[in-house]
N, C-alpha and C positions, 0 to 999 in steps of 0.2 A: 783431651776432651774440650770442645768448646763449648760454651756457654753461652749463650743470650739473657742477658737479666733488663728486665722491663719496668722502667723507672727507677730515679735517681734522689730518693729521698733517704734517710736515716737505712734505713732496713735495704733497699736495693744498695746502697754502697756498700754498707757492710755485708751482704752475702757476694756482692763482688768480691771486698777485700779477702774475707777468708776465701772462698773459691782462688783467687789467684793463687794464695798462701798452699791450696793444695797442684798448685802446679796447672792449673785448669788456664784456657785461654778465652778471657770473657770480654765479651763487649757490652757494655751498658747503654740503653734507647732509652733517652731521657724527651720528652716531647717539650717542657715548660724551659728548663731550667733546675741544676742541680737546689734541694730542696723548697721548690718552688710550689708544693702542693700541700696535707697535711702537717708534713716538718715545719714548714714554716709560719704555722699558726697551732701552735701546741702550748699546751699550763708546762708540760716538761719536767712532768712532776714522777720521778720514780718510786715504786710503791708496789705494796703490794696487800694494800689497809682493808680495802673491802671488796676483793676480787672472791667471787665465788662462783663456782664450788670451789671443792677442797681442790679439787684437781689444776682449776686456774690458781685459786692460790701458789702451791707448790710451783706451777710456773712461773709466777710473777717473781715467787721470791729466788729462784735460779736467776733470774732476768737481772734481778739486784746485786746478787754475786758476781754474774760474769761485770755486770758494771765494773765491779772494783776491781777483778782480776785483770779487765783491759788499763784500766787506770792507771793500778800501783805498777804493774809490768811494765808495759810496753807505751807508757807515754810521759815519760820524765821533763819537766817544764812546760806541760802542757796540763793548764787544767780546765777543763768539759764536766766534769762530774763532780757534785759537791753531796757528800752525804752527810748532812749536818742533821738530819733528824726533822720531825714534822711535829707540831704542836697542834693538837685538837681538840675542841671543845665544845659544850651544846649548852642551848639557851631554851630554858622552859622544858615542861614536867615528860611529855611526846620522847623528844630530841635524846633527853638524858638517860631515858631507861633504854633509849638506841642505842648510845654513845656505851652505855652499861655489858649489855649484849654481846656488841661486838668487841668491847677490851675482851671479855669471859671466852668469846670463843677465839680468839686472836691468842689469847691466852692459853687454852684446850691447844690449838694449834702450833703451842711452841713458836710463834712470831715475838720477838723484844715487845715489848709495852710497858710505861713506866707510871704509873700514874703520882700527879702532883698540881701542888696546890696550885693559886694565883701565882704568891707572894712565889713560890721556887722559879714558875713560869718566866716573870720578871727576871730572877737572876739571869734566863738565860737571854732574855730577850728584854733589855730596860725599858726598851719606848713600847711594851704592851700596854693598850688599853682591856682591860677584862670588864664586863658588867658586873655589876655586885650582887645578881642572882647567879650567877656561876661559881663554883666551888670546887668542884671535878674537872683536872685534866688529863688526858692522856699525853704520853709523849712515842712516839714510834720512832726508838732510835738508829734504824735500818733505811730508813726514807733519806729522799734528799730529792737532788734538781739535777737539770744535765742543761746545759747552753749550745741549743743544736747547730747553729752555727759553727762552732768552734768544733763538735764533735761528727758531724759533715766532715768536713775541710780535711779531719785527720782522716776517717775512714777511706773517704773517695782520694785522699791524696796519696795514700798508701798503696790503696788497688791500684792506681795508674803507676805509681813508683813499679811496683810487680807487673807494669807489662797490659794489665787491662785496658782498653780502649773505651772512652765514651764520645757518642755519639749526642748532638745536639745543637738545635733540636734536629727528632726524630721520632715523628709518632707512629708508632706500630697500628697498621689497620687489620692485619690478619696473622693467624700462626695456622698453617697447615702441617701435615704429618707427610710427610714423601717417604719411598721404601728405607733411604738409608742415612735418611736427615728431616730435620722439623725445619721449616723454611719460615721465614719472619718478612712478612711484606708490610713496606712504610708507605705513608700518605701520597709523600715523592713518586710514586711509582715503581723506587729500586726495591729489592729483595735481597738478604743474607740467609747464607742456614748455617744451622747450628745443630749438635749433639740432644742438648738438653734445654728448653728454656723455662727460666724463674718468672713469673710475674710477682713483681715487688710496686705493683700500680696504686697502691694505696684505696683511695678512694672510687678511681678507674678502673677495679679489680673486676667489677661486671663488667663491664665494656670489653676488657682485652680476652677475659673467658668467651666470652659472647666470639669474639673474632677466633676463637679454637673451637668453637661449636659446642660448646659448654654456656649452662647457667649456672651461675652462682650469685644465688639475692641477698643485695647487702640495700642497709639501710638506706634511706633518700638521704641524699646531701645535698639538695640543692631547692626543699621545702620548708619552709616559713615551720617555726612549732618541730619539725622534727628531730630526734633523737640525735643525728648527726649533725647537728647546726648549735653552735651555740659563742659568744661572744670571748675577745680576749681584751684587756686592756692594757696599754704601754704605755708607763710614764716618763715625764722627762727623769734625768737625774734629780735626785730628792735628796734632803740633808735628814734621812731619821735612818733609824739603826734597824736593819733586820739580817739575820742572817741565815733563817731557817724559814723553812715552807711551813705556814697557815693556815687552817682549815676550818673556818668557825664558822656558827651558822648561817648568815649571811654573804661573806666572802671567801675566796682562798686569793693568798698572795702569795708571791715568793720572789725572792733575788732573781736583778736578769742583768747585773753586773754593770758597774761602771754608775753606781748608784739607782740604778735602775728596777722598776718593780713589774713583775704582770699581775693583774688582776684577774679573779675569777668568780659571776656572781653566776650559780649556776639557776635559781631561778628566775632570772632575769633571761635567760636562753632563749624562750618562747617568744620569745619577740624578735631575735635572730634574725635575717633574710640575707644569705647569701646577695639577693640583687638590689640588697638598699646599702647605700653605704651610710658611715655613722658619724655624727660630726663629735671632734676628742675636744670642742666646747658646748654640747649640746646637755638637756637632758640626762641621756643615759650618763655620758661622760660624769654630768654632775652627781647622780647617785652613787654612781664607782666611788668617785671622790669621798662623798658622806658616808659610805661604808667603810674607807680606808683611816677614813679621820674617827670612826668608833671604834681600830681595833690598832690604831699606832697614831703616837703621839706627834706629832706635825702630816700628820697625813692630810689634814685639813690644809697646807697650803701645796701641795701638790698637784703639776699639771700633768696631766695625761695630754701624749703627743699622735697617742693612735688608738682607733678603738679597730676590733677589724675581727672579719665574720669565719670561726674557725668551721671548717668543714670535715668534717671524723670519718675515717676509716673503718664503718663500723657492720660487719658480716651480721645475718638478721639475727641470729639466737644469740647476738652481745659476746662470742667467745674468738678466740684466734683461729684461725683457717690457715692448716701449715703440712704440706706432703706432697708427694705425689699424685698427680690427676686420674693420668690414663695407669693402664695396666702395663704398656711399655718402659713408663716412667723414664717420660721426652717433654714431660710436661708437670713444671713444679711450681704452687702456689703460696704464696704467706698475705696475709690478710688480718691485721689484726687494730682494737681500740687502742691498745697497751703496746702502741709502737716504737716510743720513746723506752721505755721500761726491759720491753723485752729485744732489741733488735740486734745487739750482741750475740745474746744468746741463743736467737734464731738460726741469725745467719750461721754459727758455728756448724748447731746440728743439721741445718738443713744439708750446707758442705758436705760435711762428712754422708748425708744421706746421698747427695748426687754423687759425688765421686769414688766413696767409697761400698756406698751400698749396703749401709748400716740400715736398722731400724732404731729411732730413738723411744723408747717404752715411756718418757714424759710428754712425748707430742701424740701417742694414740687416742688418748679421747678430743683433740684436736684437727683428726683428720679431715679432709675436704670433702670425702665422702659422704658425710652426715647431710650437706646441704647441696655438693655439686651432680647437676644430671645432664646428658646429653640433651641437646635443645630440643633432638627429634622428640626423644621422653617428656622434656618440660611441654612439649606443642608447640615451639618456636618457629 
């Protein structure tokens, strides 16, 4: 069977690699550069804390499994994946019957949560700063972080080890359906066909549908204030201690290795814009900073070396978009927010859906059908 998989980030590498793993002959069209698009500006934060409904839940939390089953198995001296657990907590009366809520039903749903005080918090984490109106914490010992760099490199190293070919650059302008092959035309003007093709375009998932004569509306990514826009911060290496993912109300931080930290202030997002870039001594930078110095102890002498404008993957009803298109099923989609989280476990099932022709019964209320229509139908 050959395959065409369409872009080269976290999720299109890894349904290469498994697809190779089932024997499949795949070329990946990557237009940017290997994780040059959503992958490379992501928090990397696996979770699966306040994914709802029940039914993204249960996703989420597969997505965290296969993590570790790729991890402990098949990647010995390589670590990408750190499940060291996430610390959360809320400030003021709003925040904390939140915070309440969702342990109770995280809890209903059988997800680890541990709740503890400051004073335990610290044990785990010494340079926490807490405010002394906080008293409640959660701990969600299932979370952790992934360093997608390092988890790139394996996935797409692996698929090429088996034989798959990429392509790059190479942007796909159209996919047509021929009697006995789906034909894949690049910007270049050449043309390959293939059996089956994957769009793993992330954020370009409307664009590359659009060239198969399908719509599929996903969020603005390239709007000031929108949903899909929102900031990362990179600091230099720092001398304070963290080793787990943060989530309080103001910030989220987390390990990015080599003493290094991301920042996450998510309402600060609306100020966002893809086409302004951000100076890592301005302003915003210095808030990051005064946020990081109220919740870790030397965080007040920390520079931030980059501030930089993440653009999300995000289908319009906020859920993952994963199956086959057409009724031939020559045409497979994955699209999802929770690309870091779940792209193990996508690409697995998806595999097995292209080659072997399975249905997976945890991706049916995630089918593409819910939002994708011919363009004739949409009026295009």
């Amino acid at each position: 069977m050959r395959v065409a998989v369409i872009g080269c980030g976290l999720i299109g590498a890894a349904v290469a690699r498994e697809l190779q793993l089932r024997a499949a002959q795949v070329v990946v069209y990557e237009a940017r550069g290997p994780g040059r698009g959503s992958s490379e500006t992501t928090f990397a934060w696996v979770n699966s804390q306040d994914k709802r409904p029940r039914e993204y839940h249960e996703l989420n939390v597969a997505g965290i499994q296969s993590h570790g089953e790729l991890h402990e198995r098949e990647s010995p001296g390589v670590q990408w994946f750190f499940p060291t657990g996430n610390l959360v907590w809320a400030d003021g009366t709003d925040d904390e019957a939140r915070l309440a809520r969702l342990g109770d039903r995280l809890e209903a749903w059988e997800y680890p949560v541990r709740e503890m005080t400051p004073r335990a918090a610290r044990k785990l984490e010494p340079d926490l700063r807490i405010a002394d109106s906080v008293d409640r914490i959660l701990f969600f010992p299932l979370e952790g972080y992934v360093l997608p760099p390092i988890l790139l490199g394996r996935l797409l190293g692996e698929a090429l080890d088996r034989g798959a070919e990429l392509r790059c650059p190479a942007r796909v302008e159209s996919v047509t359906f021929e009697a006995a092959a789906v034909r894949v035309r690049l910007a270049d003007g050449s043309s390959d066909v293939a059996d089956v093709v994957v769009s793993c375009a992330g954020r370009w998932t409307a664009d590359v549908m659009a060239g198969a004569g399908y719509s599929l509306p996903m969020v603005d990514h390239e709007a000031q204030g929108s949903a899909a826009v929102g900031y990362l911060a990179y600091s230099r290496p720092t001398p304070v201690r963290l080793g787990r993912v943060l989530t309080t109300p103001r910030l989220n931080v987390r390990p990015d290795g080599g003493g290094r930290l991301v920042l996450q202030g998510l309402d600060l997002d609306g100020f966002a814009d893809p086409a302004v870039a951000v100076d890592a001594g301005g302003p915003t930078a210095r808030e990051f900073v005064r946020r990081l110095s109220a919740v870790l102890r030397g965080g007040e002498r920390t520079e931030l070396e980059a501030i930089r404008v993440g653009q999300r993957a995000l289908p319009e009803d906020g859920l993952t978009v994963a199956g086959h298109v057409d009724e031939g099923g020559r045409l497979y989609v994955i699209a999802t927010h929770s690309g870091v989280t779940l792209a193990p476990l996508l690409a697995r099932l998806a595999a097995d859906e292209i080659v072997h022709d399975t249905r997976e019964n945890i991706l049916t209320p995630f089918r593409p059908q819910r939002l994708v229509v011919p363009q004739a139908v949409a009026g295009i």
